[in-house]
C-alpha positions as CSV (number, residue, x, y, z in Angstrom):
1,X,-18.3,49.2,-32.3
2,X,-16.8,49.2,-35.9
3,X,-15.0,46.7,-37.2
4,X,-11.9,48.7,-36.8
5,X,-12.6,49.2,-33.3
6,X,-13.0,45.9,-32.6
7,X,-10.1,44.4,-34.4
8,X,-7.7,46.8,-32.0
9,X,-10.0,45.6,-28.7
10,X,-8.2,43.5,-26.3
11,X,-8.3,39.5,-26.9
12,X,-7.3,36.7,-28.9
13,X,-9.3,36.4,-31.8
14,X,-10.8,33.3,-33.7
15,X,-8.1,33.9,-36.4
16,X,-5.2,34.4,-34.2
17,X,-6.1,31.2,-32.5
18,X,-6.2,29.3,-35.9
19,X,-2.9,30.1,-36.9
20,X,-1.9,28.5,-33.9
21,X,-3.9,24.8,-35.3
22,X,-3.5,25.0,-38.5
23,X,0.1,26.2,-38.5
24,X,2.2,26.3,-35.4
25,X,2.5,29.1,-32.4
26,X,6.0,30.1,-33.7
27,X,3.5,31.1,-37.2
28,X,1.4,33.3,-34.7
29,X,4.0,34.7,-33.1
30,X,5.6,35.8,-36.4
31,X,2.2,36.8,-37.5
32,X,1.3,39.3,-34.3
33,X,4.6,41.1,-35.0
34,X,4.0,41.0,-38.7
35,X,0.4,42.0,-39.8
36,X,-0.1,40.6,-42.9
37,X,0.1,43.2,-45.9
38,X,-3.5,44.1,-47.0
39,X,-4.3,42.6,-50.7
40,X,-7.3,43.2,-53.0
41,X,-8.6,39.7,-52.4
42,X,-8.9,40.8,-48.6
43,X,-10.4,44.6,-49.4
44,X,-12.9,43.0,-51.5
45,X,-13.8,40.4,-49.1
46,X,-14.1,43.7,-46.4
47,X,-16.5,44.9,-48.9
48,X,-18.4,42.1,-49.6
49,X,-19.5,41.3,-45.8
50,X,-20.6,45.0,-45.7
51,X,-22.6,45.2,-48.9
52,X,-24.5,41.8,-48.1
53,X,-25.1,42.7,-43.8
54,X,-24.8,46.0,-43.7
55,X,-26.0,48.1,-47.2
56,X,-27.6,50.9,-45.3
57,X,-24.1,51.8,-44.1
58,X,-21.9,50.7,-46.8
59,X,-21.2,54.2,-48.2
60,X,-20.0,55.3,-44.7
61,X,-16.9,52.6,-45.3
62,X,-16.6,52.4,-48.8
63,X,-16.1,54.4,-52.2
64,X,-16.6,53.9,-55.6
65,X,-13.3,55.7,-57.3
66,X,-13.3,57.9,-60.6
67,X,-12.2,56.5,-63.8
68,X,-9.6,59.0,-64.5
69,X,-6.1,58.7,-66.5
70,X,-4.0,59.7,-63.3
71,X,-1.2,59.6,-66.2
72,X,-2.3,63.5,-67.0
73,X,-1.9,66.4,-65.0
74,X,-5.7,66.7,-64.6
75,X,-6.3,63.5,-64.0
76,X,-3.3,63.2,-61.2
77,X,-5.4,66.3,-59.7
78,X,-8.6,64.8,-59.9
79,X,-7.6,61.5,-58.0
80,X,-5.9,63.3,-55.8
81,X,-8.9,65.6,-54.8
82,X,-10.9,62.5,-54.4
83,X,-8.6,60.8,-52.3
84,X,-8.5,64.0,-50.0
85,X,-12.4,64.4,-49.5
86,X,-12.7,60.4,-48.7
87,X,-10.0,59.9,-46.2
88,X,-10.6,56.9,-44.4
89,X,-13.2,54.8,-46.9
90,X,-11.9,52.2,-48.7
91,X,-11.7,52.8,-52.4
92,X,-13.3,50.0,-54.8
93,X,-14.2,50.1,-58.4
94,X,-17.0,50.3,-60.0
95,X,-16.7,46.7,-61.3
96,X,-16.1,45.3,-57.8
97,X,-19.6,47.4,-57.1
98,X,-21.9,45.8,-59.3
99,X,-20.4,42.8,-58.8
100,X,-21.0,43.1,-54.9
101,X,-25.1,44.4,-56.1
102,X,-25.5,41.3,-57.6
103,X,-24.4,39.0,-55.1
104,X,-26.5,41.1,-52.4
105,X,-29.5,40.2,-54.8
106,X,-29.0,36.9,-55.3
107,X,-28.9,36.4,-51.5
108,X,-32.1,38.9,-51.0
109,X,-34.2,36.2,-53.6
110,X,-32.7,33.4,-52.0
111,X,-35.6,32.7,-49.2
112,X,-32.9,30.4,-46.9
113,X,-30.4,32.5,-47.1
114,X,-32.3,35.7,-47.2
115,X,-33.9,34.1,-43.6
116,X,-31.0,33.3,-41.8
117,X,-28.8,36.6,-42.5
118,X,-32.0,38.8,-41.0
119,X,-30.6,39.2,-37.7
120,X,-28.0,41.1,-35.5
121,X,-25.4,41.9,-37.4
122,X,-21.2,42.5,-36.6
123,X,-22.4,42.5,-32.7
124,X,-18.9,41.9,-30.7
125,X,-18.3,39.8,-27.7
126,X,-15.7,39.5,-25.1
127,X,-15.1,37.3,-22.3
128,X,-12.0,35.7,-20.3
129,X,-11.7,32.2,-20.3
130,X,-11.9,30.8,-17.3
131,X,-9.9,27.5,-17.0
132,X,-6.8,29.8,-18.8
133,X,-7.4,33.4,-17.6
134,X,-7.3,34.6,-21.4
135,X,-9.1,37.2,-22.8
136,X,-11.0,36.4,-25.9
137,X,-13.3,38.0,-28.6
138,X,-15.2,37.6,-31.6
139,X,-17.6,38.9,-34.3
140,X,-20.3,36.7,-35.5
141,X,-21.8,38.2,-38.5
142,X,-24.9,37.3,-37.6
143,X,-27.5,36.4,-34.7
144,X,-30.4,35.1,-36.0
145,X,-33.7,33.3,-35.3
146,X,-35.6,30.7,-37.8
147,X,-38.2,28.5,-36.8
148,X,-38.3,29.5,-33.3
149,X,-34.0,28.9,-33.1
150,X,-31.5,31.1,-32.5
151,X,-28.3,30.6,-34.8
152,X,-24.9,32.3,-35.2
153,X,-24.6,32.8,-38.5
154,X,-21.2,33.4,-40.7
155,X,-21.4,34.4,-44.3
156,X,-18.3,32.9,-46.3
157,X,-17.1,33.6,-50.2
158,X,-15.8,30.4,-51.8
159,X,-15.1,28.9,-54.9
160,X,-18.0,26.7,-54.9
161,X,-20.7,25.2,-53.3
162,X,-20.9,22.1,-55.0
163,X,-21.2,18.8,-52.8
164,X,-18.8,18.9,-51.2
165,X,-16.7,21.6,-52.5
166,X,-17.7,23.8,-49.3
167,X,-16.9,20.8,-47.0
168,X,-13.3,20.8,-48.1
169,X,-13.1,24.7,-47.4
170,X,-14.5,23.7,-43.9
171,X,-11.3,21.6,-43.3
172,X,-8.7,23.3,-44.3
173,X,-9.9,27.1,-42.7
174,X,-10.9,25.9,-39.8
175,X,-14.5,26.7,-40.0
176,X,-15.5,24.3,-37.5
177,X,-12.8,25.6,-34.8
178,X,-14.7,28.9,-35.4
179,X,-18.0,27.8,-35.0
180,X,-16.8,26.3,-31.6
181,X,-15.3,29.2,-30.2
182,X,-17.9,31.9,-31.6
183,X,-20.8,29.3,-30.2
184,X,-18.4,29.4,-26.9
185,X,-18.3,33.5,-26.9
186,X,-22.0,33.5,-27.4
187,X,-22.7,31.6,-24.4
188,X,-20.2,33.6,-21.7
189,X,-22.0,36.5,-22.6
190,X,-26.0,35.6,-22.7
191,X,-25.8,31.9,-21.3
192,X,-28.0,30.8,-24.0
193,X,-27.3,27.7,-26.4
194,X,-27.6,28.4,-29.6
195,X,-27.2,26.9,-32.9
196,X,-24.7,27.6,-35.6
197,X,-25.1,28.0,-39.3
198,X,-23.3,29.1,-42.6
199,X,-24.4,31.0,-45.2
200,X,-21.9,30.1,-48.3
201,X,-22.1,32.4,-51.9
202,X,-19.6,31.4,-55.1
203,X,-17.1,34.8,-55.8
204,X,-18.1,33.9,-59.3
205,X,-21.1,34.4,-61.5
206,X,-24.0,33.5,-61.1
207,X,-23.2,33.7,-57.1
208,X,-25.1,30.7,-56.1
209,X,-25.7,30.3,-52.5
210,X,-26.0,27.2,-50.2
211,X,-27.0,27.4,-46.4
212,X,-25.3,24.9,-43.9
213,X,-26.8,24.0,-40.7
214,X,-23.8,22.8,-38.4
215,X,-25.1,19.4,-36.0
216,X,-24.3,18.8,-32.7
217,X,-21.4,17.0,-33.0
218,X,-20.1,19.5,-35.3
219,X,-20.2,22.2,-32.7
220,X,-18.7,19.8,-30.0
221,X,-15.9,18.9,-31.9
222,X,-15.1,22.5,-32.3
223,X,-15.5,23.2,-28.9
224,X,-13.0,20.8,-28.5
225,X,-10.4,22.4,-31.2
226,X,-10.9,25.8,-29.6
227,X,-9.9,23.9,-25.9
228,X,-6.9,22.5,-27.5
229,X,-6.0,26.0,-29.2
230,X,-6.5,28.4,-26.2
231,X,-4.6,25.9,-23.9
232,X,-2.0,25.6,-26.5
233,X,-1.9,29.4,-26.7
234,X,-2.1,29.9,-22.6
235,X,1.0,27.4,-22.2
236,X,3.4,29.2,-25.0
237,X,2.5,32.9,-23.3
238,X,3.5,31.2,-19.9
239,X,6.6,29.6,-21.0
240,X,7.7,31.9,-23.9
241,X,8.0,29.2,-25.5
242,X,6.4,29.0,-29.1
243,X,7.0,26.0,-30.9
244,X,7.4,25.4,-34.5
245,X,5.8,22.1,-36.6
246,X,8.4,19.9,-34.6
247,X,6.1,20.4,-31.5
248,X,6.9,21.5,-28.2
249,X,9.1,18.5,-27.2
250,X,11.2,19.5,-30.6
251,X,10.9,16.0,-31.6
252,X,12.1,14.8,-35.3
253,X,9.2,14.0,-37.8
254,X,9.6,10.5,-39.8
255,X,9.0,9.8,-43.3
256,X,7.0,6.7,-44.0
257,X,6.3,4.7,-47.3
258,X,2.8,4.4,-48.7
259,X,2.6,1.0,-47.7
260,X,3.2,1.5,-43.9
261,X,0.7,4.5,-44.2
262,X,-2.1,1.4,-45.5
């Protein structure tokens, strides 16, 4: 199943679910009406995943385009062309290429990272949750065993993995909600627990890369998050009601001083 395939496949999935936490359901209702508008951030992100798990097919899904000056008649025919014979691969520059090449190597010398990303790759699963009825789905990256373990594993971009510069990312995305559900998605479909880990890489030069093993308590807690957002998501489908930040009792927030907050 490609990626496209997957994303048009029946169930809630991890990211639809987060807007729900991290923002409100009346932000995921806007959002399933309103797909976001694509950006190069989010193309390059597409590529990124594919050059580091999936090289051997990368070509399949992705272009390099021509430097041409699409200001001149020949060049306005040349782009054109080129567009015409690669309908339906993404188009990325030659920059973006190398600069995907060089994060793949850094990860390929990197013998932690290089370990846990040899695995299953983009392997969907679905499943209907049984305490809500709801049909669910999602993508790990990566299955993977070290040391006799079986891990999901997600590869992430990010700014920087400094002490606890990934930590922070882990907060405010909702990694951990993720690793519960995709854990939780995992386990429906092969009844096997298994561990989770990420695999973080800077966007920037010299790509460093850090590899996070999630504990226990972790995983639980997001477990618990992904409880709280498919119930949450089951109740606002059943009522048709979906609530903004004010909650679904539409109750008034209050403003409190710094010193009350102590």
């Amino acid at each position: 199943m490609t990626n496209k395939e997957y994303r048009q496949a029946e169930g809630i999935s991890r990211s639809e679910l987060n807007t729900i936490l991290t923002k409100s359901p009346m932000h995921f209702l806007y959002e399933s009406t309103h797909p976001k508008e694509d950006t190069p951030a989010l193309a390059f992100g597409r590529a990124t995943h594919k050059a580091v798990l999936e090289p051997e097919t990368f070509s399949e899904e992705f272009v390099v385009a021509p430097k041409v000056d699409k200001r001149t008649k020949e060049g306005k025919e040349t782009w054109n062309k080129f567009i015409e014979e690669n309908s339906g691969r993404e188009v990325i520059t030659e920059e973006d290429l190398e600069t995907l090449q060089d994060m793949k190597a850094v990860i390929d010398h990197d013998i932690h990272a290089s370990t846990f990303l040899n695995g299953i790759h983009e392997q969907s699963y679905f499943w209907t949750d049984a305490a809500t009825g709801e049909k669910c789905k999602v993508r790990p990256d990566c299955i993977a065993e070290v040391d006799g373990k079986k891990y999901i594993v997600d590869y992430k971009t990010t700014d920087s993995c400094a002490d606890g510069a990934f930590e922070r990312s882990v907060r405010k995305y909702g990694y951990k909600f993720q690793a519960g559900m995709y854990r939780e998605g995992y386990f429906q479909n092969t009844f096997e627990d298994v561990g989770f880990a990420f695999v973080a890489q800077e966007k920037t030069a010299p790509y460093a890369v850090r590899v996070y093993i999630c504990s226990e308590e972790f995983l639980a807690e997001g477990y618990a998050q992904f409880r709280e957002a498919i119930g949450i998501y089951h109740e606002c489908k059943t009522s048709n009601h979906y609530w903004g930040y004010e909650g679904p009792n539409n109750e008034i927030s209050e403003l409190i001083g710094e010193e009350e907050r102590e």
